[in-house]
C-alpha positions in Angstrom: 0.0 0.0 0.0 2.4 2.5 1.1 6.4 1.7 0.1 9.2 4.8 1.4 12.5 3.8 -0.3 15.3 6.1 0.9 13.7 8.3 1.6 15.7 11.5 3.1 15.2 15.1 3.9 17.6 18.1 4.7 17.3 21.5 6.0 19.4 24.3 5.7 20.4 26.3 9.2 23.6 28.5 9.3 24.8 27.7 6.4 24.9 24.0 7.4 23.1 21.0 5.8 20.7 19.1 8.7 19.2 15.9 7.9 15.8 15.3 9.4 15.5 12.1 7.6 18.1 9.6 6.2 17.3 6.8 4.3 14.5 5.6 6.1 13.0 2.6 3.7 9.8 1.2 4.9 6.5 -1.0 3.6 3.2 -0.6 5.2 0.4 -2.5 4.1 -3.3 -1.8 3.1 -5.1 -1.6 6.0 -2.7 -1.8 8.8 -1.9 0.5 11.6 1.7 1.5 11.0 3.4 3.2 14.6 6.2 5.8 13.8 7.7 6.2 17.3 10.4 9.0 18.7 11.6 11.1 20.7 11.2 15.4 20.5 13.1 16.0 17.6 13.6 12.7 16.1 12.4 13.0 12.5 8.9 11.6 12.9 7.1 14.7 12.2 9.1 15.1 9.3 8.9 12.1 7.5 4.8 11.6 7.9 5.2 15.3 6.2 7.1 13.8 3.4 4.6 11.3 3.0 1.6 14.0 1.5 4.5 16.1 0.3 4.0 18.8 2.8 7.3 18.7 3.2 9.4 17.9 -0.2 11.8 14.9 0.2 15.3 15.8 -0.5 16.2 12.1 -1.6 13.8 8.9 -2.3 10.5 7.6 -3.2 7.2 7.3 -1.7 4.7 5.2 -3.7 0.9 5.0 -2.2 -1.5 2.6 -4.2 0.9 2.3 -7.0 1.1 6.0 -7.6 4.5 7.7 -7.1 3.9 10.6 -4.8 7.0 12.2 -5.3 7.0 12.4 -9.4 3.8 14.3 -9.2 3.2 17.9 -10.5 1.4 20.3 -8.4 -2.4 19.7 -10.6 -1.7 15.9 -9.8 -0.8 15.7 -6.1 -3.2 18.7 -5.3 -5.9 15.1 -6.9 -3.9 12.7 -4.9 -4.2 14.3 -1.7 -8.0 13.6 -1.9 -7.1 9.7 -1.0 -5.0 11.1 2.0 -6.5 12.5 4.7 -4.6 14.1 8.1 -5.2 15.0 11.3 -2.9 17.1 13.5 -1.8 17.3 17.0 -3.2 20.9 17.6 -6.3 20.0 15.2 -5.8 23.1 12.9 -9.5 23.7 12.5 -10.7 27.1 11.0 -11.3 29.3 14.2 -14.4 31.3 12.3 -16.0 28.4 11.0 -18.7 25.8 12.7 -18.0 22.5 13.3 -20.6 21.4 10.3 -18.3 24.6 8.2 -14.7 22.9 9.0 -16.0 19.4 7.6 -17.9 20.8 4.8 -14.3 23.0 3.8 -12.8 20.3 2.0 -16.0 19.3 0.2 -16.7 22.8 -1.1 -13.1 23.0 -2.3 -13.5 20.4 -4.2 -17.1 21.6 -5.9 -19.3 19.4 -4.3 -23.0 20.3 -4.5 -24.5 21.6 -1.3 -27.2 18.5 -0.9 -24.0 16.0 -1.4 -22.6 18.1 1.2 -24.9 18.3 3.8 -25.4 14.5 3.6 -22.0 13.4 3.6 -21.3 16.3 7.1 -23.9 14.9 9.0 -23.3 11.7 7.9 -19.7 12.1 9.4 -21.2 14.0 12.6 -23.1 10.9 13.9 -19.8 9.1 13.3 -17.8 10.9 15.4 -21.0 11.7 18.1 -20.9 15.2 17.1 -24.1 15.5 15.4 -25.0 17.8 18.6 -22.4 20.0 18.1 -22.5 20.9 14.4 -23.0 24.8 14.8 -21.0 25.3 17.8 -17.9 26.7 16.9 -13.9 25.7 18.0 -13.6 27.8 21.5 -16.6 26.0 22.4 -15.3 22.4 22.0 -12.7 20.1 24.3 -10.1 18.8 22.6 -11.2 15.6 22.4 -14.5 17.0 20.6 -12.0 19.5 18.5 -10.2 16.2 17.5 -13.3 14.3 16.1 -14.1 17.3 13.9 -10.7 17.0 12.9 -11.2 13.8 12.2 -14.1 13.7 10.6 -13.1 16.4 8.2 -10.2 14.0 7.5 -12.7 11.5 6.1 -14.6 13.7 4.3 -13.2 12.9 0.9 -12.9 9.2 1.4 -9.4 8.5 1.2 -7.9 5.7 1.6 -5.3 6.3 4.2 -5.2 8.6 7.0 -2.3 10.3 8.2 -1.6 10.7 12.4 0.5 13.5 13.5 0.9 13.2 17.1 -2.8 13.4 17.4 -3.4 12.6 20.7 -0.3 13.8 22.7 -2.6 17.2 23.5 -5.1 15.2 25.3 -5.7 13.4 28.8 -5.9 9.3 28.8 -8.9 9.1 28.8 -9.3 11.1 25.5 -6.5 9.2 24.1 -8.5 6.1 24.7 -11.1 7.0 23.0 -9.6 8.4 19.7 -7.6 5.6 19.4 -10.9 3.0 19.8 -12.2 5.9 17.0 -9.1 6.1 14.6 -9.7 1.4 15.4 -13.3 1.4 14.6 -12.0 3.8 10.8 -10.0 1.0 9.8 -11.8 -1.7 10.4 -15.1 -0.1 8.7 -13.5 1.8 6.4 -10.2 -0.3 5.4 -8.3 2.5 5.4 -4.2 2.1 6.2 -3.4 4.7 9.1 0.2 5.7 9.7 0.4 7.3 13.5 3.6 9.2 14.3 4.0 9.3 18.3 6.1 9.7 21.4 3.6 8.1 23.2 4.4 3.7 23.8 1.0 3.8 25.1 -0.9 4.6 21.9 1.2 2.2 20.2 0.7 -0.7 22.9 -3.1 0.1 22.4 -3.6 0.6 18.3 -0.7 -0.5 16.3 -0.1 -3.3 14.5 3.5 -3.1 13.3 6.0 0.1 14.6 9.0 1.3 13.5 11.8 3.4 16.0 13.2 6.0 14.8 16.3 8.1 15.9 18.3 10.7 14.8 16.2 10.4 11.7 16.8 7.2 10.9 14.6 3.8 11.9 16.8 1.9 14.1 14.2 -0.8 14.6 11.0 -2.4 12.8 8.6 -5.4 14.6 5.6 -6.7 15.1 3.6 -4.7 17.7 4.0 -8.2 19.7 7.3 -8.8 19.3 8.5 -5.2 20.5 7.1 -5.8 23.5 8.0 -9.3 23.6 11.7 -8.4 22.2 12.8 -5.0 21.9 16.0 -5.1 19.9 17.9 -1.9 20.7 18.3 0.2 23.5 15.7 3.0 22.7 13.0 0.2 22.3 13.7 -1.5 25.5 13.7 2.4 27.1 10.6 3.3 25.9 9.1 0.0 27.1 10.6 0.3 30.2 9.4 3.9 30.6 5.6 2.5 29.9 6.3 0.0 32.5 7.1 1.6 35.4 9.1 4.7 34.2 12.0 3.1 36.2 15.8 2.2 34.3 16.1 -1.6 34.3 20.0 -0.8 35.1 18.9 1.1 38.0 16.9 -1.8 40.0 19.5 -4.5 38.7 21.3 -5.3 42.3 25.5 -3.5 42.9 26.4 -6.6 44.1 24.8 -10.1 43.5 26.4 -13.4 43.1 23.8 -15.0 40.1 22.4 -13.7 36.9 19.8 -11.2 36.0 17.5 -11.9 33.8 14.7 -10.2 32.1 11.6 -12.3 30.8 9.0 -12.1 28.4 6.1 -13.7 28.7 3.2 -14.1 25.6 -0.7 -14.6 25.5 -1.8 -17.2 27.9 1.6 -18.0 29.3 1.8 -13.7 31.1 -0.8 -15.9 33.4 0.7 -19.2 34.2 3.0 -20.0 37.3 5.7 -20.6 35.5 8.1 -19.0 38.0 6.7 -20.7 41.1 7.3 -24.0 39.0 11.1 -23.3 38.4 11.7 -22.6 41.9 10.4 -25.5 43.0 11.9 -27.5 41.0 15.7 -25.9 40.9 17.8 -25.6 43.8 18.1 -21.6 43.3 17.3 -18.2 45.1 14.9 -16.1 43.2 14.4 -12.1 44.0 12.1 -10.2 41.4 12.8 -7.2 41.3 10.2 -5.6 38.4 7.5 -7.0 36.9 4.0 -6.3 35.0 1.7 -7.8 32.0 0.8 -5.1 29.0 -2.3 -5.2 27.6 -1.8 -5.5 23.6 -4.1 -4.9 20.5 -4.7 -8.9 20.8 -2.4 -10.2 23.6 -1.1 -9.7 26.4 2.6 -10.0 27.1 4.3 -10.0 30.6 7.7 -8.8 32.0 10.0 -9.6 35.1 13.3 -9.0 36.0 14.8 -11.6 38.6 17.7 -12.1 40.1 18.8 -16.1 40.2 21.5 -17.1 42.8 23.1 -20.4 43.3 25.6 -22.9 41.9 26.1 -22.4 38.1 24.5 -25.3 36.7 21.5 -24.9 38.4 21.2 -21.6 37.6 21.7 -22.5 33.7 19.3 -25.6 33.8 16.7 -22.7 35.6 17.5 -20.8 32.3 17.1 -23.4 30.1 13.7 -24.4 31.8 12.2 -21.0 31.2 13.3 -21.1 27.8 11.6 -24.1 26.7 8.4 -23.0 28.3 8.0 -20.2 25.3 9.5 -17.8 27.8 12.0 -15.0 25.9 14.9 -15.2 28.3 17.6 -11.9 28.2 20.4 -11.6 30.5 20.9 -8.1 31.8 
């Protein structure tokens, strides 16, 4: 559906060339909730930018539904924006326009006739739970509210993928929850592919399917929602996991002094919730201490975490190890 080959962009400050992005090369596929994760500054921003040519790559390719973004002329990408809809962290809605005006805007732009339009508004107002608020006007709105119009105006011209710009780190958790079940329920009805940029490792535990890392501009890391969580491959993954966790370093709980090994465990689906731990020390002569430990709710699993701390004589504590390990348990030694 969507295919970035290396893609880069530059900027030009003090005389100095900046890359934003470098050579990020990604596949997403129709239909799928793709997670761009970051820190402040990382390039996210940038690159989902690149993607509707609000910002012009300096380098690479960007094909959406077979159509090469960046070879278009201004006539055809001001047509192929029509199949991609955004929505912003600060909602950019018109300030002196209704909430029926803002989702109408993109409609009367593009000469539809006022009986199409007033279908296809309040079609989308019910959609979003709006259809109260259709002549109130922005001031009057929370931000959650102000982010459903956003939405919806998104939608207006049916596209088929929707761009996420850090669209819920302005609002409370409980917000976020519910956008994110909104932006869920969109793909499912509508089959539209959704790429979400974020700092946030809850929205991603909560909505994505697949989610790339990125750093310093570049993607250091691309997995399966499940098997981030189950196992992170570099060190900005396991932070931002740990962060979610229990905002606590794993270096800072590991024991100064300690005579064993400490490990960190994943845990998937059904096995987050079986003694397996309770089993090992019964069954090896070892000392266990746990010192972290939780289970993370996923889009459709669960996956559980603990650091221990195993004491005793070596080949015990290896055969402890090796038990975990064939009970489908990701074993990492810290």
């Amino acid at each position: 559906m969507i295919t970035i080959e290396n893609l880069s962009k530059s900027f030009e400050s003090e005389g100095k060339k900046i890359w934003a992005v470098k050579n990020v090369n990604i596949h997403i596929n129709k239909g799928e909730i793709f997670g761009i994760i970051g820190l402040s500054g990382a390039g996210k921003s940038t690159l989902i930018r690149c993607l509707n040519r609000l910002e012009e790559p300096t380098e690479g390719k960007i094909t959406i539904d077979d159509v090469d973004i960046t070879s278009l002329n201004k006539n055809e990408l001001r047509k192929s924006r029509k199949d991609i809809g955004m929505i912003f962290q600060h909602f950019n809605l018109l300030s002196q326009k209704t909430v029926y005006e803002n989702i109408a805007f993109p409609l009367e732009l593009d000469g539809v006739n006022k009986d199409e339009i007033n279908s296809k508004v309040n079609t989308l107002l019910d959609y979003v739970g709006l259809i109260d608020k259709k002549n109130a006007y922005p001031s009057s709105l929370s931000g959650g509210q102000k982010q459903r119009v956003a939405i919806a105006r998104a939608l207006a011209n049916n596209p088929k993928v929707l761009l996420s710009d850090e669209a819920t780190s302005a609002l409370d958790p409980k917000t976020t929850k519910s956008i994110l079940e909104l932006l869920n329920k969109i793909r499912n009805e509508f089959g539209l592919t959704i790429v979400l940029i974020t700092h946030q490792m809850e929205v991603v535990k909560d909505i994505c399917d697949r989610v790339a890392i990125i750093e310093n501009g570049e993607i250091i890391e691309t997995n399966t929602n499940l098997e981030l969580f189950r196992n992170p491959k570099t060190k900005t993954a396991k932070a931002f996991i740990s962060g979610l966790k229990s905002n606590v370093e794993e270096e800072s709980i590991v024991p100064d002094e300690f005579n064993g090994k400490v490990i960190r465990l994943s845990f998937l689906g059904n096995s987050a919730r079986e003694p397996i731990v309770s089993r090992m020390i019964k069954q090896f002569n070892i000392e266990v201490n746990i010192l972290s430990g939780n289970i993370n709710e996923l889009v459709s699993t669960c996956v559980g975490h603990l650091i221990l701390e195993l004491s005793g004589e070596d080949e015990e504590v290896k055969r402890a190890i090796d038990y975990l390990k064939n009970q489908n348990v990701n074993v990492e030694v810290i």
